[in-house]
C-alpha positions in Angstrom: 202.9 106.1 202.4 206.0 107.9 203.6 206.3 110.9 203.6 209.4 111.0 200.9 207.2 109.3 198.7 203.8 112.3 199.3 206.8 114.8 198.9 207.9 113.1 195.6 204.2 112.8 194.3 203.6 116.6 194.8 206.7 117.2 193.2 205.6 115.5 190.3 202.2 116.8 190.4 203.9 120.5 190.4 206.3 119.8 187.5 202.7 118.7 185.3 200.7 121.5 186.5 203.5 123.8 185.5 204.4 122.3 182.2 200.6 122.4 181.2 200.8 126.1 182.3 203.7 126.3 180.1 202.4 124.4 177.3 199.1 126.6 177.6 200.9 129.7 178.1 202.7 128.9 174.7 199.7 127.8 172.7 197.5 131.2 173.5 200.3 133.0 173.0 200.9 130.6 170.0 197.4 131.8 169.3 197.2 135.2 170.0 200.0 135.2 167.7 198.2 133.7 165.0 195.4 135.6 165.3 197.1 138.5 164.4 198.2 137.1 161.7 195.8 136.7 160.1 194.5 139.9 161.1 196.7 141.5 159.5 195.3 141.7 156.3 191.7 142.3 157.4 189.5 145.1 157.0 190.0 147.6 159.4 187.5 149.4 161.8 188.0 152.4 159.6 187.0 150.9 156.3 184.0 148.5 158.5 182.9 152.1 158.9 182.8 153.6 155.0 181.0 151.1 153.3 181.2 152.0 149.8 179.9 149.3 147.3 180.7 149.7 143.8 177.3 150.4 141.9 175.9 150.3 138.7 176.3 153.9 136.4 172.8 154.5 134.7 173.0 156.2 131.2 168.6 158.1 130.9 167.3 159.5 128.3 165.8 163.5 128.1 162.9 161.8 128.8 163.7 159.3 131.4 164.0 156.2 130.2 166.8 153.7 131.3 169.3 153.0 128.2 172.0 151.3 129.3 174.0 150.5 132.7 177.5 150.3 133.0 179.1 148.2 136.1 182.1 145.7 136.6 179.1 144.2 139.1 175.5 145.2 138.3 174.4 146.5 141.3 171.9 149.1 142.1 171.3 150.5 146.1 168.8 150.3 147.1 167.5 151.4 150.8 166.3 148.3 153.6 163.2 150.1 154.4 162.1 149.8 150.1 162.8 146.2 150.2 159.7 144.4 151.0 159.5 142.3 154.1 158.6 139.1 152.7 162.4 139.5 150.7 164.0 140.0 154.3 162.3 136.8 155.7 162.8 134.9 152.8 166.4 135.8 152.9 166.8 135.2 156.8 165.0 132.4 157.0 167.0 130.3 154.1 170.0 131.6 155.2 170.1 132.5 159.2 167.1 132.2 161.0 169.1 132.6 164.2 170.5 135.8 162.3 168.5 138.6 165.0 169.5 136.8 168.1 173.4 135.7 167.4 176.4 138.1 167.7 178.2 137.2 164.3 178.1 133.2 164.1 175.7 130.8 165.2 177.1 128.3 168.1 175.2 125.8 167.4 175.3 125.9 163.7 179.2 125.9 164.8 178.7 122.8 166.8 176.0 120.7 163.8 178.8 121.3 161.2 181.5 120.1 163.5 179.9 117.0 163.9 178.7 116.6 160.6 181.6 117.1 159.1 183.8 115.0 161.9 181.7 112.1 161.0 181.7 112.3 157.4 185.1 113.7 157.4 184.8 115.8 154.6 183.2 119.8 154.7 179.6 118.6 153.9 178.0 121.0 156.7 178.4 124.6 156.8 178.0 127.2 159.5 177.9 130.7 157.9 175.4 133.3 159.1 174.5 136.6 157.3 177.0 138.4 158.6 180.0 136.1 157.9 178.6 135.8 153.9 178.7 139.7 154.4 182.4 139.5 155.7 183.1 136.9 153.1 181.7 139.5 149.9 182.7 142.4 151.4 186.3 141.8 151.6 188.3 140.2 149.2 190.9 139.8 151.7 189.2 137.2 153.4 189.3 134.9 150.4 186.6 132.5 149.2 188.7 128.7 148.9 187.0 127.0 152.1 189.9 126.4 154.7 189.9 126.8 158.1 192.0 129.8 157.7 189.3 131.3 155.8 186.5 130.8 158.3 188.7 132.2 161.5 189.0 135.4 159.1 185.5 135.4 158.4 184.7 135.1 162.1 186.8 137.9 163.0 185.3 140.3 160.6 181.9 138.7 161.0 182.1 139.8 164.8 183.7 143.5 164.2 180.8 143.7 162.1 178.3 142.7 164.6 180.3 145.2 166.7 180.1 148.3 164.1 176.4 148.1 162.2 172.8 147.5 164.0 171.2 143.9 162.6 169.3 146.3 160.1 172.2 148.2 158.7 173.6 144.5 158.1 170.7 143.3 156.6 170.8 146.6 153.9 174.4 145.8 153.0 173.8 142.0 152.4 170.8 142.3 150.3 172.7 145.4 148.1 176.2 142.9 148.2 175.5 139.5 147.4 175.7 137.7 144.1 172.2 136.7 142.2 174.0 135.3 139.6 173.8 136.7 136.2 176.7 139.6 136.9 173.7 140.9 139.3 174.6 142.0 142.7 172.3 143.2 145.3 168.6 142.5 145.2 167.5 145.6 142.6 169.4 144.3 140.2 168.4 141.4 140.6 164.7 142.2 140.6 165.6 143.9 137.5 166.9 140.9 136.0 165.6 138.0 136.6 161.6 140.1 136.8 161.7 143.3 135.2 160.5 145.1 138.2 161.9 147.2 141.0 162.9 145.5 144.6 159.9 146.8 146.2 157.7 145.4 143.5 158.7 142.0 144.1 155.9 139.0 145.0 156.2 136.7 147.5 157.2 134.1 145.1 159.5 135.9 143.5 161.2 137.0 146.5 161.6 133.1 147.7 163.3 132.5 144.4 165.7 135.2 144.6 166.7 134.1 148.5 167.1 130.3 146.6 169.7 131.7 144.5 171.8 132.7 147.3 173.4 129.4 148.2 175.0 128.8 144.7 173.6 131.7 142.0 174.5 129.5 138.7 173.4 125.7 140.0 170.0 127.3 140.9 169.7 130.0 137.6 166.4 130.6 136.5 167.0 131.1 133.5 169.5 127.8 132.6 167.8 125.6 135.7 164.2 126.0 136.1 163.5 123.0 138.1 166.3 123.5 140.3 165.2 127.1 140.5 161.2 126.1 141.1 162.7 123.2 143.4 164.8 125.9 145.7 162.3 128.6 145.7 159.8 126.0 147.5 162.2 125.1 149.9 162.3 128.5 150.8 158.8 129.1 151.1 158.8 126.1 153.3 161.3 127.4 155.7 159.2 130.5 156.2 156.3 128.4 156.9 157.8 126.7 159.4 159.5 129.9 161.3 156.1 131.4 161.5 156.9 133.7 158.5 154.1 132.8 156.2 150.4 131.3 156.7 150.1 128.2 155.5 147.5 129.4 152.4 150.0 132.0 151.4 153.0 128.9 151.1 150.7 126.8 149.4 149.6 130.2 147.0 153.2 130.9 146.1 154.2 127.1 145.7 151.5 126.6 142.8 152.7 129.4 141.0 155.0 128.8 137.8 158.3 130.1 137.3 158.1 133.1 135.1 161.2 135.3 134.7 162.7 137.3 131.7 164.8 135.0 129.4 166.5 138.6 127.8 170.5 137.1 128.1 171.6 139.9 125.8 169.5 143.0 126.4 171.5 145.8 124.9 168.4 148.1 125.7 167.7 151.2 123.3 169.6 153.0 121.1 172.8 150.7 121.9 175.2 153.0 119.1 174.3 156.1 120.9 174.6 154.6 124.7 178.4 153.4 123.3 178.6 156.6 122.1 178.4 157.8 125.5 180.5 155.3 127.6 183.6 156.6 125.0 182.8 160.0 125.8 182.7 159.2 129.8 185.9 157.2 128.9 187.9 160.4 127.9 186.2 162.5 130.8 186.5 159.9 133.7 190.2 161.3 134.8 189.5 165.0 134.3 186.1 164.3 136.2 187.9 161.9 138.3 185.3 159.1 138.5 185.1 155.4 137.7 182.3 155.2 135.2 181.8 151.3 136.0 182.1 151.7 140.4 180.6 155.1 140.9 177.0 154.6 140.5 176.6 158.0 138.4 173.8 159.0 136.3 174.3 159.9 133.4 171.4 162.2 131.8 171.8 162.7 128.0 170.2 164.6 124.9 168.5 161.3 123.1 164.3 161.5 123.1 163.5 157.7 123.1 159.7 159.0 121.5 162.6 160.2 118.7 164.6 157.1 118.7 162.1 154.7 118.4 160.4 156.6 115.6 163.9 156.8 114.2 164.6 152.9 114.6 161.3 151.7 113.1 162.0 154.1 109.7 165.1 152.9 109.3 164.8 149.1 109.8 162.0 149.4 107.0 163.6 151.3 104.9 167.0 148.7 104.8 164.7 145.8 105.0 163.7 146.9 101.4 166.9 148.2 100.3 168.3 144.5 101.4 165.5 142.7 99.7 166.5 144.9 96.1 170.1 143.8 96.9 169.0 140.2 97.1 167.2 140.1 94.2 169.9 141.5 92.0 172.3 138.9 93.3 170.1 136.0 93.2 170.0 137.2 89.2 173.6 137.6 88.9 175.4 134.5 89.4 178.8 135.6 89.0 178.5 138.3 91.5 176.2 136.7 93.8 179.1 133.5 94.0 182.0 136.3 94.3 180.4 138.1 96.9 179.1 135.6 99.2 181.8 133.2 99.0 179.8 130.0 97.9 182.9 128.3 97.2 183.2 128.2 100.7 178.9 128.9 102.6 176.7 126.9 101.5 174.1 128.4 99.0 171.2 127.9 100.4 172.1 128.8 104.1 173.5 132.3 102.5 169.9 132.5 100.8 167.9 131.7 104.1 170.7 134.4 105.9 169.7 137.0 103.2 166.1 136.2 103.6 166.5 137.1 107.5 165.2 133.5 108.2 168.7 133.2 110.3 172.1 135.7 111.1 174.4 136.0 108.4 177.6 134.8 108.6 180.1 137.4 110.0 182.7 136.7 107.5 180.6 138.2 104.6 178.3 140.8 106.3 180.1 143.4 104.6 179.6 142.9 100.8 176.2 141.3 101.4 174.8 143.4 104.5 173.1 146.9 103.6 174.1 149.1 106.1 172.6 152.3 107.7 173.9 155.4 109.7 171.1 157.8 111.2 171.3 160.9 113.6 168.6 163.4 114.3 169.6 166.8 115.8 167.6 170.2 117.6 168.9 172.5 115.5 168.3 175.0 118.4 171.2 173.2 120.3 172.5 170.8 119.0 171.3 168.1 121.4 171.3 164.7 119.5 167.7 163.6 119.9 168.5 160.1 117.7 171.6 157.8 116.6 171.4 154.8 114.8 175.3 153.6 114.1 174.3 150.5 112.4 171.4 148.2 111.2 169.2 147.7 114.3 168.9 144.0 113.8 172.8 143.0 113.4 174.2 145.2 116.1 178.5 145.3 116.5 180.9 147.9 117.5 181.1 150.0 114.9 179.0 153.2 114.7 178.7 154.4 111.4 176.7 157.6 112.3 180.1 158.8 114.2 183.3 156.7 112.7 182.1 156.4 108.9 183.8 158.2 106.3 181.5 157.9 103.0 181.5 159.7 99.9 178.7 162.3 100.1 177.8 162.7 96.7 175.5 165.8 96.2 174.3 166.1 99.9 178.1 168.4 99.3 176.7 170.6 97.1 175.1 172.6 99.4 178.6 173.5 101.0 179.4 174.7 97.3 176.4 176.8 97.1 176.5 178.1 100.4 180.1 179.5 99.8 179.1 181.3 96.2 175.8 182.8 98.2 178.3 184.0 101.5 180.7 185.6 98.5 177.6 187.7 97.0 176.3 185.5 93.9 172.2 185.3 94.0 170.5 182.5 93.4 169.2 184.0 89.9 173.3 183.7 89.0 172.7 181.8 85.6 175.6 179.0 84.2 175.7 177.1 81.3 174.0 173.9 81.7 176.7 172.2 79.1 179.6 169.7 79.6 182.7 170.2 81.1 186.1 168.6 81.7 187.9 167.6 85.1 191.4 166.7 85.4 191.1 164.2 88.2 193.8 162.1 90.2 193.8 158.5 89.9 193.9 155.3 93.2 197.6 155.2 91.7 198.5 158.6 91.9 198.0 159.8 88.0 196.0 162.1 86.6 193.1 161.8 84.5 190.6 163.6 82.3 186.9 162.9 83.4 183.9 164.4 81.7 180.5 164.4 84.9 177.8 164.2 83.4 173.8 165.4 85.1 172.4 162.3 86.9 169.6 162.2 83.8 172.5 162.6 81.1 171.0 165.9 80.7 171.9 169.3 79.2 170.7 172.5 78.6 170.9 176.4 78.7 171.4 178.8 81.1 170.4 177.7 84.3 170.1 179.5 88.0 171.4 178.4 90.8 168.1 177.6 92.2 167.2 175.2 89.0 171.2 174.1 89.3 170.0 172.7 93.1 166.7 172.0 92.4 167.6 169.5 90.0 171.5 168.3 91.3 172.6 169.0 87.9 176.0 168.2 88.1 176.9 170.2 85.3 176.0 173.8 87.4 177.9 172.5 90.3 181.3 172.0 88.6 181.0 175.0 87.2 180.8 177.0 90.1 183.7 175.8 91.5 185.4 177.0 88.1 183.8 180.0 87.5 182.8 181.4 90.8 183.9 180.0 93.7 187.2 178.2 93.9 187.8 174.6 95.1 190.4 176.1 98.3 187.0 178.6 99.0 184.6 175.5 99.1 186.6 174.0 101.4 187.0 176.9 103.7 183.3 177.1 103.7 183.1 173.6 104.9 185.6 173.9 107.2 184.1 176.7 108.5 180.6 174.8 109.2 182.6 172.1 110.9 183.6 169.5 108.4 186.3 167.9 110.1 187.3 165.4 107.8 190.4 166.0 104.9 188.7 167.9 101.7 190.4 168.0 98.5 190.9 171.2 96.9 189.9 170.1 93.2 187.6 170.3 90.9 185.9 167.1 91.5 185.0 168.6 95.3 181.9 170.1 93.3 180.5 166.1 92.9 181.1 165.1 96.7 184.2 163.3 96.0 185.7 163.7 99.6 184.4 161.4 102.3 182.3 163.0 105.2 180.9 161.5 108.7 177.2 161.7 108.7 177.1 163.2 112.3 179.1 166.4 111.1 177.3 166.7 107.6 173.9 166.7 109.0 175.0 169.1 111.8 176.1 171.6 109.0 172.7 171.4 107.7 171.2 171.9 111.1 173.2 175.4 110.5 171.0 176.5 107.8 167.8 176.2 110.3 169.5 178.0 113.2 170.2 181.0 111.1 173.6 180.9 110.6 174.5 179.2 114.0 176.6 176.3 114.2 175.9 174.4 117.9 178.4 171.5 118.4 176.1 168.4 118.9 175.9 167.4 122.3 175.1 164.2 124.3 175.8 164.6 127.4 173.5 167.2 129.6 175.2 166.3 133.4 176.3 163.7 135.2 174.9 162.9 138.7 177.1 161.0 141.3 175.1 158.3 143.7 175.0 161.6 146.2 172.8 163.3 143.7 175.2 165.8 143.5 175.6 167.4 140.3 179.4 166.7 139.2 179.5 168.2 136.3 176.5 169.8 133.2 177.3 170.3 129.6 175.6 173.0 127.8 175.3 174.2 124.3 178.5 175.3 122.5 177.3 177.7 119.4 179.6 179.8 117.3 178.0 181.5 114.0 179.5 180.3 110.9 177.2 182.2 108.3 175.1 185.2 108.4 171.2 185.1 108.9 170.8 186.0 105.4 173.2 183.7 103.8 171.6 181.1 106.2 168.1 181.8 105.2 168.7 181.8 101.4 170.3 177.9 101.3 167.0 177.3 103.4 164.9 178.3 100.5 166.8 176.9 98.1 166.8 173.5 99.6 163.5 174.0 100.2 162.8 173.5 96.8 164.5 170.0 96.6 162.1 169.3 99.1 159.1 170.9 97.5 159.7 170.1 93.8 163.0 168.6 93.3 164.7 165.7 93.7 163.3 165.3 97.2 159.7 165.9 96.1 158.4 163.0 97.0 158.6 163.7 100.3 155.5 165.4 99.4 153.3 163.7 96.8 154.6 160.3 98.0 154.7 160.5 101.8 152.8 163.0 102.0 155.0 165.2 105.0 153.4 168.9 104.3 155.8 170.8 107.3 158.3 173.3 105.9 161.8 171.5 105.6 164.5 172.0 103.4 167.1 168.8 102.2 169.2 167.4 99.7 169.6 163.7 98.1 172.9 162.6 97.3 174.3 159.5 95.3 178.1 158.5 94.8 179.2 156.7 91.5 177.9 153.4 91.1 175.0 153.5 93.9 177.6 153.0 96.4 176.4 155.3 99.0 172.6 156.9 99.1 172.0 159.9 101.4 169.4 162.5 102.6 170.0 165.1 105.0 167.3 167.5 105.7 165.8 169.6 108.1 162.9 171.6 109.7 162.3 174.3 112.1 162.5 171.6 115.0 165.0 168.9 113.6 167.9 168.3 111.1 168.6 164.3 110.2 170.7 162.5 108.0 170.2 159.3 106.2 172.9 156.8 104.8 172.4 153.4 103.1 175.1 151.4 102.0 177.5 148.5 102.3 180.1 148.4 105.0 182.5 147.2 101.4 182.3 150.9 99.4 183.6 148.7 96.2 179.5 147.1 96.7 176.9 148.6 95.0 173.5 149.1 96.0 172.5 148.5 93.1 171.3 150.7 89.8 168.7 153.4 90.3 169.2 153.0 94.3 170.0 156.4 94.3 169.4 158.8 97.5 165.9 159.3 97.0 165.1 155.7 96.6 167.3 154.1 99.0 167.6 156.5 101.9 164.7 159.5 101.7 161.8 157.2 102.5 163.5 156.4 106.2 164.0 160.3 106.5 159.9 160.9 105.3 158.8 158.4 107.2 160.6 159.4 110.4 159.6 162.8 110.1 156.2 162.1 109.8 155.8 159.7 112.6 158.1 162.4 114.9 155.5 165.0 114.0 152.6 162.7 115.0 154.2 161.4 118.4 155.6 165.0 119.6 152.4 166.8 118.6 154.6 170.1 117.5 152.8 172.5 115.9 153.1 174.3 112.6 156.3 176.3 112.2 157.8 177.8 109.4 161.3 179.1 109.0 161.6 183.5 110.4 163.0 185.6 107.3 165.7 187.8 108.8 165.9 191.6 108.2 168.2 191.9 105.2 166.2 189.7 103.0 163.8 190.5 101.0 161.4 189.0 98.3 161.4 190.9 95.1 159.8 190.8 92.1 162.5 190.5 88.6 161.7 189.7 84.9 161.3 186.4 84.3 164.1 186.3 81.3 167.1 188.3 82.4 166.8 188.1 86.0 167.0 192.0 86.5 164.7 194.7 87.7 161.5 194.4 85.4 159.9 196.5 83.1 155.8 196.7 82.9 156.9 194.0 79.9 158.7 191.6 81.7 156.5 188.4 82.3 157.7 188.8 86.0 158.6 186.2 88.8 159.2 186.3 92.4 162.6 185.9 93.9 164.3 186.3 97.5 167.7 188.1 97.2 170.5 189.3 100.2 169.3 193.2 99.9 172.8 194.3 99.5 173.0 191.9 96.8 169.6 192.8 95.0 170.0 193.6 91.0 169.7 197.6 90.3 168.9 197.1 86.3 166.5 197.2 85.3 165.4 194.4 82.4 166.7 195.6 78.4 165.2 193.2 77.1 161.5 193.7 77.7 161.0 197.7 76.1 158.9 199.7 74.9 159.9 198.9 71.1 159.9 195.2 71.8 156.7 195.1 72.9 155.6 197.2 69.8 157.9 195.0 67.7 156.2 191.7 69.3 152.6 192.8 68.6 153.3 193.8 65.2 155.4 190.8 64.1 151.5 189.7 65.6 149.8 191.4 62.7 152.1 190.3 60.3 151.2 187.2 61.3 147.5 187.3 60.5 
């Protein structure tokens, strides 16, 4: 070879070495290039550093128990060293087995899927560890369509990852992260879910079956896929085996066992109307407060008793079940209205029969003319805490809560609010009014007015009567005229307005019947007034919320303003009392046999369209409505409030009474009032004739005369019209 041919050849071998310099120079910084690119948009070290999963916000009870959660993903942290170690091999040992000894990605799990999936050419093989899942889930950056793209960014973050946390701190935020399928996120929830038991409660088997879920949540559900699920969760338990995880008795144990799980797909947990209640109350505070109700993880600790509630929800639900039955059988009677109502040109007969029987739901078009509907709260007097709230019939739950958002005539559970303003202005209860007929002027739907002539609920009339006899008995007669003769309509209203009636009241006569519409939650907390001695305490729901810190962010306490004075406060009580004891409401006593002091009142609107009873004891003041969600339905004849409503309210006391154990305790008699002894007749001071009866009376509003009526000379006239006699 000569030597301008070796000096050529070297030449040529230069020029190639340097190009593929070049050319290599150019692709890594081609790379490099790309890499940041892509980098871009990742998570930085500073956010790799302040893990902060969004969690689940827990609503409790007073007494503890779980009502409701409240999440965009239901997830509940939960520390590494609670979940059991059979759920941490499980999990590595389906999922990365490799996972404590690789730096972020598995090389050879790399190098299987490259040739798997060079062969088949498709992406039949995968290679992602723990970590890169975490990276994956973690950061929505990073994107979950399956290009290469997507895998480059999921090593890089995979390995800053590896870089920031310790395997165990990796291992925590992957089993709190990942998706269980469900809308459950992280392995308590999960647990929750699928077993009704914490994390650290969970069973070998159970903990296989959750780590099967992993790979695809919804193809391996439980709950839709058993087999698959069963299939998966031994396939697990397998893998364990063969890492050295499990003995072999303990895979074979676990792989016998059958797949039990809770099929609850629609748990809306207790009280569901009061824990709605409380996500629109967190709703208005969350940007005063500012919080995220459904990321922060708070707790939420309320006012509700679930011993209360429960007591509350089983009275009730009997009580409508036999208001609903009534209904039925007066429609199943009535042909024309039972076709008008329930649409049978359009339902089918007999599915609207098996509907109304409760043998399946009732159609939602016609819920409201044939549905009976409830409202229920129960309050502590003492501070207003709502200790109950039932918004709706327990078995056909929606979204609206009638113990809050309903506006229903009241009937005469008003006429204490008429009563209670003549006792505040100085009448007593011995003020007598003629028990005869009287006319309204009342205003029409169309704006005219028109004469109407009330009438007593039994069509009866009579004498004189007190005011105690007028309640006693809801004569309607007494309480129209005491808006005409003694206290005005405008007063009446200021009375209510004053015990925090928040709903428009119209200043006419026909206030005195419970024309104007009220919301159960504010009429039974004015009547919670008359146990707390003149005190009105806004009810509350709330008590604090907790942030996932367990730092206290912010408490609610009791907000009480007096509305009334002791005395006037203590005289309604013993006037509605005697509804309780032997008037309208009497039958809370011969018939349900609750012996406690309590005062109350029934009340019925024209037609039986509304039934209430509102009532109240030293410990509680509740409120019963029954009705239909259509106010143009009626309940039916006779269905009045002591038929249709006061049996849920007796019945709920009573089983209260027995669950809380609370003792005896009767109402305290303020100083101011006294109990006084007056002729029987005239109402005044009496003579040593009078036939004489007890009464309590306002001291400052005690009578002075003494009786004219029962002298000296009438009693010698009386005995000798006697002789005459004989």
């Amino acid at each position: 070879m000569t030597a301008k041919k070796k000096r050529s050849r070297n030449t040529s071998w230069t020029r190639i070495t340097f190009r593929v310099l070049i050319f290599s120079l150019i692709c890594g910084a081609g790379g490099v290039t790309y890499l940041k690119f892509l980098s871009r948009d990742l998570p930085s070290l500073e956010q790799l550093e302040n893990f902060d999963p969004d969690l689940v916000t827990r609503i409790y009870s007073a007494d503890g128990v779980l009502l409701k959660e409240l999440y965009t993903q239901r997830r509940v942290f939960v520390d590494l060293d609670r979940i059991p170690k059979k759920m941490v091999d499980a999990v590595i040992a389906s999922e990365d087995h490799r996972f404590r000894s690789h730096w972020g990605i598995s090389l050879r799990d790399v190098a299987r899927a490259v040739v798997i999936n060079t062969l088949t050419l498709s992406y039949r093989q995968g290679f992602s560890s723990i970590t890169q899942q975490l990276a994956r889930n973690l950061y929505d950056t990073i994107g979950f369509k399956k290009t290469i793209t997507r895998k480059i960014k999921e090593v890089i973050t995979a390995i800053q990852i590896e870089k920031t946390y310790t395997k165990d701190e990796i291992l925590e935020m992957y089993l709190n992260f990942i998706h269980f399928g469900h809308g459950t996120y992280g392995v308590q929830a999960a647990s929750k879910r699928y077993f009704q038991k914490d994390a650290w409660d969970l069973t070998l088997d159970e903990s296989a079956l959750l780590a099967g879920l992993l790979p695809a949540p919804a193809h391996y559900s439980p709950i839709n896929y058993p087999e698959r699920a069963i299939h998966r969760r031994n396939t697990v338990l397998r893998l364990m085996n063969e890492h050295g995880l499990i003995m072999q008795s303990a895979y074979l144990e676990a792989k016998a066992l059958p797949l039990e799980v809770s099929q609850d797909r629609n748990n809306l947990g207790l009280a569901p109307y009061f824990s709605e209640h409380i996500r629109r109350i967190l709703e208005r505070e969350d940007k005063a407060l500012d919080i995220d109700i459904y990321r922060d993880g708070l707790e939420i600790y309320t006012t509700l008793d679930s011993r209360i509630q429960n007591a509350a929800e089983e009275a009730v639900l009997k009580a409508v079940k036999r208001n609903q039955a009534i209904l039925n059988e007066r429609l199943y009677s009535d042909r024309e209205e039972f076709e008008q109502l329930a649409y049978l040109s359009i339902y089918p007969e007999d599915s609207v029969r098996m509907m109304l029987n409760g043998e399946m739901a009732l159609y939602e078009g016609i819920r409201t003319q044939l549905l009976v509907q409830t409202a229920f709260v129960a309050i502590d007097p003492t501070n207003g805490y709502i200790k109950a709230m039932i918004g709706g019939r327990p078995d056909y739950h929606d979204q609206f809560n009638r113990a809050v958002q309903a506006k229903r005539q009241p009937g005469s559970v008003f006429k204490p609010f008429i009563y209670t303003a003549a006792i505040d202005n100085g009448y007593p209860v011995t003020r007598q009014l003629l028990n005869q007929p009287v006319v309204l002027n009342v205003q029409s739907s169309e704006g005219e007015w028109e004469t109407w002539e009330p009438k007593n609920y039994d069509l009866s009339t009579g004498g004189l009567t007190t005011l105690r006899e007028g309640l006693r008995r809801s004569l309607n007669l007494i309480s129209v005229r005491l808006v005409q003769e003694l206290v005005p309509p405008e007063v009446v209203v200021q009375t209510a307005k004053r015990m925090h009636i928040t709903t428009p009241l119209r200043a006419v006569d026909a206030i005195a019947l419970g024309t104007s519409e009220v919301i159960p939650l504010e009429i039974t907390s004015a009547y919670a007034i008359f146990a707390n001695k003149g005190v009105w305490c806004a009810p509350i729901a709330i008590t604090k919320i907790v942030d996932r810190f367990g730092v206290t962010i912010k408490e609610y306490h009791p907000k009480r303003e007096e509305v009334l004075s002791e005395e006037t406060a203590f005289i309604m009580t013993d006037l509605l009392r005697t509804v309780v004891d032997r008037g309208t409401g009497g039958s809370i006593r011969w018939k349900y046999r609750f012996n406690k002091p309590a005062g109350g009142k029934t009340g019925t609107t024209q037609g039986w369209t509304d039934a209430w009873f509102v009532g109240f004891t030293p410990h509680l003041a509740a409120g019963v409505w029954m009705g239909m969600d259509d106010p143009s339905v009626s309940l039916g004849k006779k269905q009045d409030g002591g038929r249709a409503a006061l049996p849920a309210w007796a019945n709920f006391m009573n089983a209260v009474y027995d669950t809380m154990g609370w003792e005896h305790k009767d109402f305290e008699v303020p100083k101011g009032v006294s109990k006084i002894e007056i002729c029987q007749v005239t109402k005044d001071l009496p003579t040593k004739y009078c036939p004489t009866e007890k009464e309590w009376f306002i001291d400052k509003y005690a009578p002075f005369k003494t009786c004219r009526v029962h002298t000296e000379a009438s009693s010698r006239r009386s005995r000798d019209r006697g002789i005459d006699d004989l």
